[in-house]
N, C-alpha and C positions, 0 to 999 in steps of 0.2 A: 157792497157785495164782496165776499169772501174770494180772492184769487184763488184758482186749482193748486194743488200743491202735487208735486211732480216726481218727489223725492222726501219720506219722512224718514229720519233717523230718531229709534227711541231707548233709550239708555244702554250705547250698544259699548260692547267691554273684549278688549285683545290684548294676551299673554302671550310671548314667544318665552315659553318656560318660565325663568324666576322676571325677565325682562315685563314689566307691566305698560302698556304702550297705551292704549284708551281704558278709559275708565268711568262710562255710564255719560257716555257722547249724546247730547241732541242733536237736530238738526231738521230744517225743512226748508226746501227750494220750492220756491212757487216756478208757477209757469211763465216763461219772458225776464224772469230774474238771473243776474249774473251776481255769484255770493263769494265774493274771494275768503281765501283761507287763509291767515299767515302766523306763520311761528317759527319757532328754533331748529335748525337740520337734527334730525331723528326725534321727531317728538309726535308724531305717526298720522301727520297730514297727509301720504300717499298712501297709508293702512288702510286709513277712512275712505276714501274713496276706493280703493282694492276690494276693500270688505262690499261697497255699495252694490259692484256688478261679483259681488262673490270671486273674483280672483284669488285672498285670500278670505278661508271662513273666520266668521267672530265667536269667540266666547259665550257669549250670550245679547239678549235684547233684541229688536227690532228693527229691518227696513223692508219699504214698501217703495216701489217705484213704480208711477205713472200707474198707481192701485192697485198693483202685484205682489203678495208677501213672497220675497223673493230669497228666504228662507226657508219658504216650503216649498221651492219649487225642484222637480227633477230636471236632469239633464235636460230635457225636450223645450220644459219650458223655461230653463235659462237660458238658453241661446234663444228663445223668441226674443225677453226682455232686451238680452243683452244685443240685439239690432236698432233697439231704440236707445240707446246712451253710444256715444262717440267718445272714445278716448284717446286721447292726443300722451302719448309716452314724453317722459322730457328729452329724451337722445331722439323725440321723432321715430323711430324704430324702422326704417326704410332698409327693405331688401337689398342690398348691395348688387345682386347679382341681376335685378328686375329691372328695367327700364320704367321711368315714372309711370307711363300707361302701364304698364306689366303692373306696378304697385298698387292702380288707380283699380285694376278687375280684380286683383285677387280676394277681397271681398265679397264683393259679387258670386265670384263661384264658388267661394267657399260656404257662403251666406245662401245660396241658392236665390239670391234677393231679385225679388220681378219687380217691374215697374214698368204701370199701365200705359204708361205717357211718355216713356224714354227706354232706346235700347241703352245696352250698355256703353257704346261710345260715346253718346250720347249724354249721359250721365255722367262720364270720365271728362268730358271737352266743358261738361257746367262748370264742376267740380274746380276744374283746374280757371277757367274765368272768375270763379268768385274768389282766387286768391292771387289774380293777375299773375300768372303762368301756364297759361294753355302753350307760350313759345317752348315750355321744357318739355311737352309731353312725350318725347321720344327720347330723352339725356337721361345719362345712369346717375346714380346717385352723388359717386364721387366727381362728378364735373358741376355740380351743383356748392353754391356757398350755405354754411350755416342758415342765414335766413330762408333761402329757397328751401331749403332740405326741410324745415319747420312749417314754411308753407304748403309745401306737395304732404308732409303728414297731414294737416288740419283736412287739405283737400281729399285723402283717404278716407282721411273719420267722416267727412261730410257727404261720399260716395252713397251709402243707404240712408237719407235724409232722417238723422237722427231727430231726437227731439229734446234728449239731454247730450252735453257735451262736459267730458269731466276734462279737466286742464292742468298736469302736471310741468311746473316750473315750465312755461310756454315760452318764457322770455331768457332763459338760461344763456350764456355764454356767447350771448348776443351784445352790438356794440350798441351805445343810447340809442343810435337814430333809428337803426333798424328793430330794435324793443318796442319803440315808438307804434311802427309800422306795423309790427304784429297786432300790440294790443287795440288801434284802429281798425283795424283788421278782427279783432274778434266781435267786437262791438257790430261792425258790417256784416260778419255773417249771422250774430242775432238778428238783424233785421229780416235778411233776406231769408233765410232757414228759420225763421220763429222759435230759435233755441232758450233753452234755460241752459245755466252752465255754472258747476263749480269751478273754481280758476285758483290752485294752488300755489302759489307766489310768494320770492321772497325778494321783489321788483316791488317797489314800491310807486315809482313812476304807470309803472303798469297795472295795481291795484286803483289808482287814481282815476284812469283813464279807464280801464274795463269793468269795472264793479260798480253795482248801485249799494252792497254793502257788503264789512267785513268782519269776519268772527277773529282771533287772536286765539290761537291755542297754548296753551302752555300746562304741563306737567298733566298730559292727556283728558285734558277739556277744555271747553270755549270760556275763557275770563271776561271776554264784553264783546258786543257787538254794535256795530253802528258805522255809520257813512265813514268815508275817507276823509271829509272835513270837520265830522266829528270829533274821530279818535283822536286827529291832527292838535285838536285844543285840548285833551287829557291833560290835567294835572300827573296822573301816576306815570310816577318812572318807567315799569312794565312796560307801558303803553307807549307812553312820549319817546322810549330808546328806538322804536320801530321810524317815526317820523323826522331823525337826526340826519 
């Protein structure tokens, strides 16, 4: 039986002026898949996903998310889609001036997002347990370390129970152990949230451990796809420099 697919990319194409960044991109995420991304810095792994929820527009081609062409849709109904996909920024993007709860509602009310089963506290005290820090929900940002600060983001994105999670460099500027513990961590929240998730990465520890497969982009398309143990035995250069 054919998995749902969650997310289709069809030969989608992005110009910043003479800069040519994608160039007739596939892509499809099934449902419960985590599809890491990896390639070279500016080679427009964070476009592609930008483009996905329309942050920035594409050129031309095709995406449909969770069976919305999300190319025709007006304002009204992009911000429906876009309460179903969670994105985790790679600086985390935490209000400095908001107290982690402060951070945890502002979705919420900006989202006007109801939920039959949980008030809002409620939803903020989940949120912050499946990333083991309900102890910060009152600490501002800057008393928080790099990994917390990453984890109260994820817990954000996870506030309106997305159903896609896109994952910009999740493991950035973080030390091994606590990369570690992230991408354990993202693995745990597919379980408990029944997420699909793209996971842009140039952690290779952390492609390992969070992805059931990986595309390789380079000179703005996918060159091969396949498992972490796969690409690991690649004969091509390309491919093998990623696993050194």
């Amino acid at each position: 039986m054919d998995r749902e697919r969650v997310i289709v990319v069809d030969s989608l194409y992005k110009s910043f002026k003479d800069n040519h960044i994608l160039h007739g991109i596939d892509l499809t995420l099934h449902k419960g898949e985590n599809l890491g991304i990896v390639g070279k810095s500016g080679i427009g792994k964070s476009v592609l996903t930008k483009c996905i929820v329309r942050l920035i527009e594409p050129d031309a081609g095709g995406i449909e998310v969770m069976g919305t062409n999300v190319l025709a849709c007006d304002d009204s109904e992009l911000n429906e889609v876009r309460k179903k996909v969670g994105y985790l920024f790679q600086g985390g993007a935490l209000y400095d001036s908001m107290s982690v709860r402060e951070n945890l509602s502002f979705p919420i009310r900006r989202t006007q997002f109801k939920d039959k089963e949980h008030d809002t506290e409620e939803l903020i005290e989940r949120s912050l347990r499946s990333v083991g820090l309900l102890d910060s929900i009152d600490s501002m940002p800057s008393e928080l370390s790099g990994g917390m600060k990453k984890r109260i983001a994820l817990a954000r994105t996870l506030i309106l129970n997305p159903g896609i999670i896109l994952y910009d460099e999740p493991t950035t500027g973080l030390d091994a152990v606590t990369s570690g513990e992230i991408s354990e961590l993202m693995l745990k929240i597919r379980e408990e949230y029944n997420t699909a998730s793209i996971i842009i990465t140039h952690d290779m520890k952390c492609a390992k451990i969070a992805t059931d497969s990986i595309k390789i982009m380079s000179e703005g398309i996918f060159i091969v796809e396949g498992t972490y143990d796969e690409l690991s035995r690649s004969d091509e250069k390309e491919i093998r420099d990623y696993f050194i």
